[in-house]
Backbone as JSON Lines, residues from 0, in Angstrom:
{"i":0,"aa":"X","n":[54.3,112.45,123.12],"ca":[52.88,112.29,122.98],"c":[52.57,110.8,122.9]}
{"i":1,"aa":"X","n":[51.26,110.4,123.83],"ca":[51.65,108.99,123.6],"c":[50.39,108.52,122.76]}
{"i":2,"aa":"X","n":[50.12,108.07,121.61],"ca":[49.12,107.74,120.73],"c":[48.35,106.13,121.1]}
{"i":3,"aa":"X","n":[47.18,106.0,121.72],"ca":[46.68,104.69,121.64],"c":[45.3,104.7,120.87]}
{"i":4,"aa":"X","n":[45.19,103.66,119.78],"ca":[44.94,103.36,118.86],"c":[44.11,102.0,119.29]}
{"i":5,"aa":"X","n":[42.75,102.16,118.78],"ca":[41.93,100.93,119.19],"c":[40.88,100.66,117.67]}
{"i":6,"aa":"X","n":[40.74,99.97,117.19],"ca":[40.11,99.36,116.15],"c":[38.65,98.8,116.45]}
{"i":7,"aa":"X","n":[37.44,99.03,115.84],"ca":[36.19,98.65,116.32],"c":[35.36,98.36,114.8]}
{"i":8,"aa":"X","n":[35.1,96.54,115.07],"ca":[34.45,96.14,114.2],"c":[35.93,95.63,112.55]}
{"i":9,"aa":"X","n":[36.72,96.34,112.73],"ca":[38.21,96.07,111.68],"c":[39.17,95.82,112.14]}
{"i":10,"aa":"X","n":[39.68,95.04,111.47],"ca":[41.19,94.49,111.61],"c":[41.81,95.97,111.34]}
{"i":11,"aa":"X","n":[42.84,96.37,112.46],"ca":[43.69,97.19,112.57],"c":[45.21,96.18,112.16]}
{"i":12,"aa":"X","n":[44.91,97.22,111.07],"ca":[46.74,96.77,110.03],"c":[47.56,97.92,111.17]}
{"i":13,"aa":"X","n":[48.75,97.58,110.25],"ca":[49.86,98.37,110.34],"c":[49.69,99.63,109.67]}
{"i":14,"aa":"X","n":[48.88,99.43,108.62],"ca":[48.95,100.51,107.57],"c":[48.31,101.51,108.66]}
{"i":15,"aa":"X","n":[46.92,101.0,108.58],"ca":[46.13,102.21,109.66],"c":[46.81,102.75,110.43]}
{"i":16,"aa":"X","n":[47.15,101.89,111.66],"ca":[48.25,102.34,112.96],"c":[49.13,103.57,112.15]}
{"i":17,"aa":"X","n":[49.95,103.21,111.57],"ca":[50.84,103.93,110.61],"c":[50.03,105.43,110.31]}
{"i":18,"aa":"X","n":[49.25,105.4,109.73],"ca":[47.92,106.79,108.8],"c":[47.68,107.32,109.97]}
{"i":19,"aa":"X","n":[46.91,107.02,110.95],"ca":[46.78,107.92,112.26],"c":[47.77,108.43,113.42]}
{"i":20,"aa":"X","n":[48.71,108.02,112.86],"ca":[50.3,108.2,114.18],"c":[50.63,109.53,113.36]}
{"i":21,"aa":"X","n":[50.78,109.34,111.99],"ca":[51.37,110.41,110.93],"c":[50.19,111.48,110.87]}
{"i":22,"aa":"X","n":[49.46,111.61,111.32],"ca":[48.35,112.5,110.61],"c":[48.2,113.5,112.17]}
{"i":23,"aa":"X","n":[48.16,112.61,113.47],"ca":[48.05,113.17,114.96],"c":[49.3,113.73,115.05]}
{"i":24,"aa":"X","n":[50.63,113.56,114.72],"ca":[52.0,113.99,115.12],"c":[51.79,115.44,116.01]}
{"i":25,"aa":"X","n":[51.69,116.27,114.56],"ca":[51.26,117.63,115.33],"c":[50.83,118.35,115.92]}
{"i":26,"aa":"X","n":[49.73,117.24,116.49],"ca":[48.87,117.85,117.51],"c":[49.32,118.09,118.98]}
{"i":27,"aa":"X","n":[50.41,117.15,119.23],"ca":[51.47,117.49,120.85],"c":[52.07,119.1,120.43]}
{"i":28,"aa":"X","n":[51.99,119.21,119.2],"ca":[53.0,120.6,119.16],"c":[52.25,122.22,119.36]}
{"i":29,"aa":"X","n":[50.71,121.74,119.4],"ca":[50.16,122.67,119.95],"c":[50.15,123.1,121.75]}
{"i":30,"aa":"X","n":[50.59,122.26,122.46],"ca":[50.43,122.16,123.82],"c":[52.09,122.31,124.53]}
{"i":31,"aa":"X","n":[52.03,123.11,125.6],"ca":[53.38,123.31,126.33],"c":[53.93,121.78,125.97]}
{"i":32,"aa":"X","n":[53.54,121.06,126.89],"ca":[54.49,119.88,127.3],"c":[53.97,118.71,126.64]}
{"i":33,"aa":"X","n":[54.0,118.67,125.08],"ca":[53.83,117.38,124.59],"c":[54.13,115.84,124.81]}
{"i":34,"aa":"X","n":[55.07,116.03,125.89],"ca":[54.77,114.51,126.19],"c":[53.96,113.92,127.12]}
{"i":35,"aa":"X","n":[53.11,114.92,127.97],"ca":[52.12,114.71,128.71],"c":[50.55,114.65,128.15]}
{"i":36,"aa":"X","n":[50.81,114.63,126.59],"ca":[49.66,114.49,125.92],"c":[49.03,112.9,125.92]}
{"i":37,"aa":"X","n":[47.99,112.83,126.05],"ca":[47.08,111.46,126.14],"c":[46.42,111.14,125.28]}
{"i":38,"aa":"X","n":[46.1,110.87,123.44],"ca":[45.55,110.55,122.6],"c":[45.05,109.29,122.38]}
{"i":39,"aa":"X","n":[43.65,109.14,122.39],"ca":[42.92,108.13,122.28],"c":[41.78,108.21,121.03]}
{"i":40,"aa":"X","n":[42.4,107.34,119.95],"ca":[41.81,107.13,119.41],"c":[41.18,105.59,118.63]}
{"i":41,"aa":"X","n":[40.05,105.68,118.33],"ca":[39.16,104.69,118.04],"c":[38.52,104.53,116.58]}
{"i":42,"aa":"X","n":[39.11,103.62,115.46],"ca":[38.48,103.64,114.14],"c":[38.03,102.51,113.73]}
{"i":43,"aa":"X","n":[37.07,102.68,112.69],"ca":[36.46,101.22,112.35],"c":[35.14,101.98,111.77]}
{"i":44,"aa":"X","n":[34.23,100.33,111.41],"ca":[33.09,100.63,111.3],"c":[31.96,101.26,112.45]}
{"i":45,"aa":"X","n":[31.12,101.69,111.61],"ca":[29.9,102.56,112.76],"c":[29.15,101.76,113.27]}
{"i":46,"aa":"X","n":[28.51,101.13,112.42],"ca":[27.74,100.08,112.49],"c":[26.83,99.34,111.55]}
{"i":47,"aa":"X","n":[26.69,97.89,111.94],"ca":[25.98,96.99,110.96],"c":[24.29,97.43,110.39]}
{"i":48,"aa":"X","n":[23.89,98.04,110.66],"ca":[22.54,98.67,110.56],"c":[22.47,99.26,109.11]}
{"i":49,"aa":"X","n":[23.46,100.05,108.4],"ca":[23.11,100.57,107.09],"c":[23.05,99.3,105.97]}
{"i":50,"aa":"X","n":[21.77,100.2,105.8],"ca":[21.21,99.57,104.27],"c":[22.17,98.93,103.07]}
{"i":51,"aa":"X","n":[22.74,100.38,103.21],"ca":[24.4,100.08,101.67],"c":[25.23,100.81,102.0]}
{"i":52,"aa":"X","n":[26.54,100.2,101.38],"ca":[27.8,100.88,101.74],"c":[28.33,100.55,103.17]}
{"i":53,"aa":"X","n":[29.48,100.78,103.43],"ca":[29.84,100.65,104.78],"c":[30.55,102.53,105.41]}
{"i":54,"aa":"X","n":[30.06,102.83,106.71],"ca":[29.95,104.12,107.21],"c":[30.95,103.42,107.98]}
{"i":55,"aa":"X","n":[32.26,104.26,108.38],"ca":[33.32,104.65,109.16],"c":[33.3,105.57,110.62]}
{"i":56,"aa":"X","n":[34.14,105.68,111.31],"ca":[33.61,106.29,112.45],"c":[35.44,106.2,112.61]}
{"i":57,"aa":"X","n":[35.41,107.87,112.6],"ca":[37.06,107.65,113.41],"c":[36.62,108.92,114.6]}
{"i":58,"aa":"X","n":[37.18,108.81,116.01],"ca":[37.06,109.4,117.27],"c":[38.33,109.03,117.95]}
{"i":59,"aa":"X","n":[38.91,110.69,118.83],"ca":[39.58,110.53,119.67],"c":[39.24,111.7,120.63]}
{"i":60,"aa":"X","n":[39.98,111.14,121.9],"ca":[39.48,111.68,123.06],"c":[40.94,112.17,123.58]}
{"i":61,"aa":"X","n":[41.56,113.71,123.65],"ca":[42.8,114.14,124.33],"c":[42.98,114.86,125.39]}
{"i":62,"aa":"X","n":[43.39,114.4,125.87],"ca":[43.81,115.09,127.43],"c":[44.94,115.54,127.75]}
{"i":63,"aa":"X","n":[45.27,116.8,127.98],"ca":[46.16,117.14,127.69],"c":[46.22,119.04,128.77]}
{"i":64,"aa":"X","n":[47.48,119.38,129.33],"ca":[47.1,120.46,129.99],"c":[46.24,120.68,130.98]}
{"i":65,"aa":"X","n":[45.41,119.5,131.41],"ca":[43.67,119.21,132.51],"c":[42.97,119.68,131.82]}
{"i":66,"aa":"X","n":[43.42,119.87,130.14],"ca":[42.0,119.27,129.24],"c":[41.66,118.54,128.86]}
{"i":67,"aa":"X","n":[40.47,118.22,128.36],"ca":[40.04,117.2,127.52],"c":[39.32,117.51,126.18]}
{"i":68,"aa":"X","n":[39.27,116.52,124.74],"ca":[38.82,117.49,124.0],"c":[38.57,116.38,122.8]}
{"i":69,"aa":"X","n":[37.16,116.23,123.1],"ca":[36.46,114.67,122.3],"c":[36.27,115.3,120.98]}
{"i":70,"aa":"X","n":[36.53,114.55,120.26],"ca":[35.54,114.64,118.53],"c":[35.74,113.14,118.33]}
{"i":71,"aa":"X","n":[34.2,113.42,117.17],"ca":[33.89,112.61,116.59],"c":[33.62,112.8,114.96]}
{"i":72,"aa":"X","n":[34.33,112.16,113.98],"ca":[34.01,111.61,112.47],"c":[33.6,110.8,111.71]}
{"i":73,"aa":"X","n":[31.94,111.17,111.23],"ca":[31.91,109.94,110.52],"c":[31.85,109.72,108.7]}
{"i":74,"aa":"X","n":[32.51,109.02,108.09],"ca":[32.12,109.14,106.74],"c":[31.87,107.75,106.31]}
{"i":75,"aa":"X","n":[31.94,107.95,104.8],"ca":[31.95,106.62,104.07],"c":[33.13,105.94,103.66]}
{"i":76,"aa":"X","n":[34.51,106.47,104.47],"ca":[35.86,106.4,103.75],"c":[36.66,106.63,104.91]}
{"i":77,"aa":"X","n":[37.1,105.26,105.57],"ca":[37.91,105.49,106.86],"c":[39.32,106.46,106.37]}
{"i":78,"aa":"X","n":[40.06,106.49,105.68],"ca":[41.03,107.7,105.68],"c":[40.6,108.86,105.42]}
{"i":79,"aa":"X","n":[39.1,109.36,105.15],"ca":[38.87,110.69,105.03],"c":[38.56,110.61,106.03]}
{"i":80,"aa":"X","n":[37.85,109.82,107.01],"ca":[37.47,110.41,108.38],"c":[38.66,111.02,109.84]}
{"i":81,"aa":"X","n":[39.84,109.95,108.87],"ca":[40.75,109.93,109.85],"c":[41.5,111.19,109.63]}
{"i":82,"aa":"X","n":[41.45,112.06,108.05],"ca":[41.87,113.56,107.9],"c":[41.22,114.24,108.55]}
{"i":83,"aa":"X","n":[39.87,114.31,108.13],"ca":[38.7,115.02,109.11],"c":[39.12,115.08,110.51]}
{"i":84,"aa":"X","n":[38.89,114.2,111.41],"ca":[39.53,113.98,112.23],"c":[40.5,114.43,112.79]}
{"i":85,"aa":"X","n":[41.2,115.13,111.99],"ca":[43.38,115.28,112.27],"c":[42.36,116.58,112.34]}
{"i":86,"aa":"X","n":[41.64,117.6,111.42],"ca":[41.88,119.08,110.68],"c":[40.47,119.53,111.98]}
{"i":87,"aa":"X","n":[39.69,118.5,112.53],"ca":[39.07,119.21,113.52],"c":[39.25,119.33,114.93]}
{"i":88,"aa":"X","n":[40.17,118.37,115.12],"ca":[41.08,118.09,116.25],"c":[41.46,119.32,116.46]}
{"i":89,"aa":"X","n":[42.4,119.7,115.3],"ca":[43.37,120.83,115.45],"c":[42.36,122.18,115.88]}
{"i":90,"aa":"X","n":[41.57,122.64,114.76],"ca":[40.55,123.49,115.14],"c":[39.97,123.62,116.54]}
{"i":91,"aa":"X","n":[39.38,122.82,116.95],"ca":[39.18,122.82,118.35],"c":[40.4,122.99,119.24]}
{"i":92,"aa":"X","n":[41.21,122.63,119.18],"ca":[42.41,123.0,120.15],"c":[42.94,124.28,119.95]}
{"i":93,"aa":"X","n":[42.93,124.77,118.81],"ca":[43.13,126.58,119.05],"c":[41.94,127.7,119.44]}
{"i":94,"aa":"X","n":[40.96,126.92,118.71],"ca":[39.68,127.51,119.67],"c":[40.04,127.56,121.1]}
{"i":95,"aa":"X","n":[40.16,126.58,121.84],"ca":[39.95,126.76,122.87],"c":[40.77,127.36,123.53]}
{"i":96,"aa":"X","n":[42.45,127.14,122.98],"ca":[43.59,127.88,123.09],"c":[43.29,129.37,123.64]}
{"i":97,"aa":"X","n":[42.63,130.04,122.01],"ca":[42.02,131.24,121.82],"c":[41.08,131.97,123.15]}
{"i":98,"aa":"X","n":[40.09,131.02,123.28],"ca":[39.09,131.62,124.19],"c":[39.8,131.72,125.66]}
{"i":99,"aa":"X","n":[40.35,130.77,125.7],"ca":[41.54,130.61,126.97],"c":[41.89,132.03,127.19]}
{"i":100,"aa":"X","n":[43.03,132.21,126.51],"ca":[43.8,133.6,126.13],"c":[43.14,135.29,126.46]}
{"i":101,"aa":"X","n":[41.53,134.75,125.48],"ca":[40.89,135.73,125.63],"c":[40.15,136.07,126.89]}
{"i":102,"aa":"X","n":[39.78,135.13,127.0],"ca":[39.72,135.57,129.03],"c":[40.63,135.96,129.93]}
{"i":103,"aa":"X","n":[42.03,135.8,129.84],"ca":[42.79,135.87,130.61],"c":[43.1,137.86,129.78]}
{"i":104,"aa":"X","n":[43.01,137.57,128.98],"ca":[43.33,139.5,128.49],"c":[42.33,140.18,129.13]}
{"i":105,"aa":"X","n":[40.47,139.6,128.93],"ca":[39.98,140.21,129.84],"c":[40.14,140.29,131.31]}
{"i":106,"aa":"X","n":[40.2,139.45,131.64],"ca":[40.43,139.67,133.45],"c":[41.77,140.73,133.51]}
{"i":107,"aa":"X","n":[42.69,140.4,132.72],"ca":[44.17,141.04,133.11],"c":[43.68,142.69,132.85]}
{"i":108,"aa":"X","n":[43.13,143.16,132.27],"ca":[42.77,144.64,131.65],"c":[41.71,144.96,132.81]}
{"i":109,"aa":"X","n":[40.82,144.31,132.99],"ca":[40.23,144.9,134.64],"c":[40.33,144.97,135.39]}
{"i":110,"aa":"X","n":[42.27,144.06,135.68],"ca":[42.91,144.19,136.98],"c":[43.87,145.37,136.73]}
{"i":111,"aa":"X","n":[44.33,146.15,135.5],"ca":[44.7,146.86,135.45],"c":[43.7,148.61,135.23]}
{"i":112,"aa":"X","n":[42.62,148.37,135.3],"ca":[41.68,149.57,135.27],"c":[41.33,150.13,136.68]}
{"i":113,"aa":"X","n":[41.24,148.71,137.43],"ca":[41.06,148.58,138.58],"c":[42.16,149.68,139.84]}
{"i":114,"aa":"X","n":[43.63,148.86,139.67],"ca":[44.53,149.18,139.95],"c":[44.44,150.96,139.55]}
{"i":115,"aa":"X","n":[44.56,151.63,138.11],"ca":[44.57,152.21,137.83],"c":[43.8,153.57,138.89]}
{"i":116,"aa":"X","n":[42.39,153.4,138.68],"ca":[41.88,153.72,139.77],"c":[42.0,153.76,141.39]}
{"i":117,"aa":"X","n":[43.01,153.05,141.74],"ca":[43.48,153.05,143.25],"c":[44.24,154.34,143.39]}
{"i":118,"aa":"X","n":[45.03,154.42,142.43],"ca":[46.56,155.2,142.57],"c":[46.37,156.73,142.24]}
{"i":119,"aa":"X","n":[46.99,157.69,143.06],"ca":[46.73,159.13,142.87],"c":[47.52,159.88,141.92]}
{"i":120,"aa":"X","n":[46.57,160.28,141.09],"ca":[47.15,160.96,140.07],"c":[47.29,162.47,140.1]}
{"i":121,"aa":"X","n":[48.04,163.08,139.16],"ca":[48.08,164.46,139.63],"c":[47.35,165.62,139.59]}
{"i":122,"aa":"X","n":[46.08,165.05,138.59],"ca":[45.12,165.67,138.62],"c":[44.39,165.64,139.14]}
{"i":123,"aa":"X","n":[44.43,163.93,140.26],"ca":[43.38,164.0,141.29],"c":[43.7,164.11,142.57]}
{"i":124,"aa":"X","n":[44.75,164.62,142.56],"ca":[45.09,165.75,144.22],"c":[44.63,166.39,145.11]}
């Protein structure tokens, strides 16, 4: 899985780099071929505009399988955004997993009703 990591508006430590490598790990392990995974992510501030406090913004963009699959987090606390982040990532990727799946059961069950109906049975002789 290859993780790229871009910093906006903050000095990107090591530490950070470090917190988001460890927190994404698992997310190649949802997908056949994890090393064809593409993770892009982007943390820092949101922007200079608030009144008080400073607002965080962690976002990544994965591609992966000829998907793609954006989120965005924002809080007041760049390592909660960057959990947030990890726990909706994941969510969305079995969602879609899911709905995937579930289409393919439907189509597969109306190619077998289908079929079903072709073939002569012995009661319909």
């Amino acid at each position: 899985m290859n993780i790229n990591i871009k910093g906006a508006q903050i000095e990107l430590t090591d530490a950070i780099k470090n917190y988001v490598t460890v927190k994404l790990e698992g997310v190649g392990k949802l997908f056949s071929r994890p090393d064809e995974v593409l993770v892009e992510v982007e943390v820092g501030k949101e922007s200079q505009h608030h009144a008080k406090g400073e607002v965080f913004k962690a976002e990544a963009n994965i591609r992966a399988d000829g998907r793609q699959h954006y989120v965005v987090v924002i809080k007041d606390d760049l390592y909660a955004a960057i959990d947030e982040l990890k726990d909706e990532i994941m969510e969305k990727i079995k969602s879609s997993k899911e709905k995937s799946r579930s289409s393919f059961r439907k189509g597969a069950s109306k190619v077998k009703h289908f079929i079903k109906g072709m073939l002569p049975w012995k009661g319909n002789e």
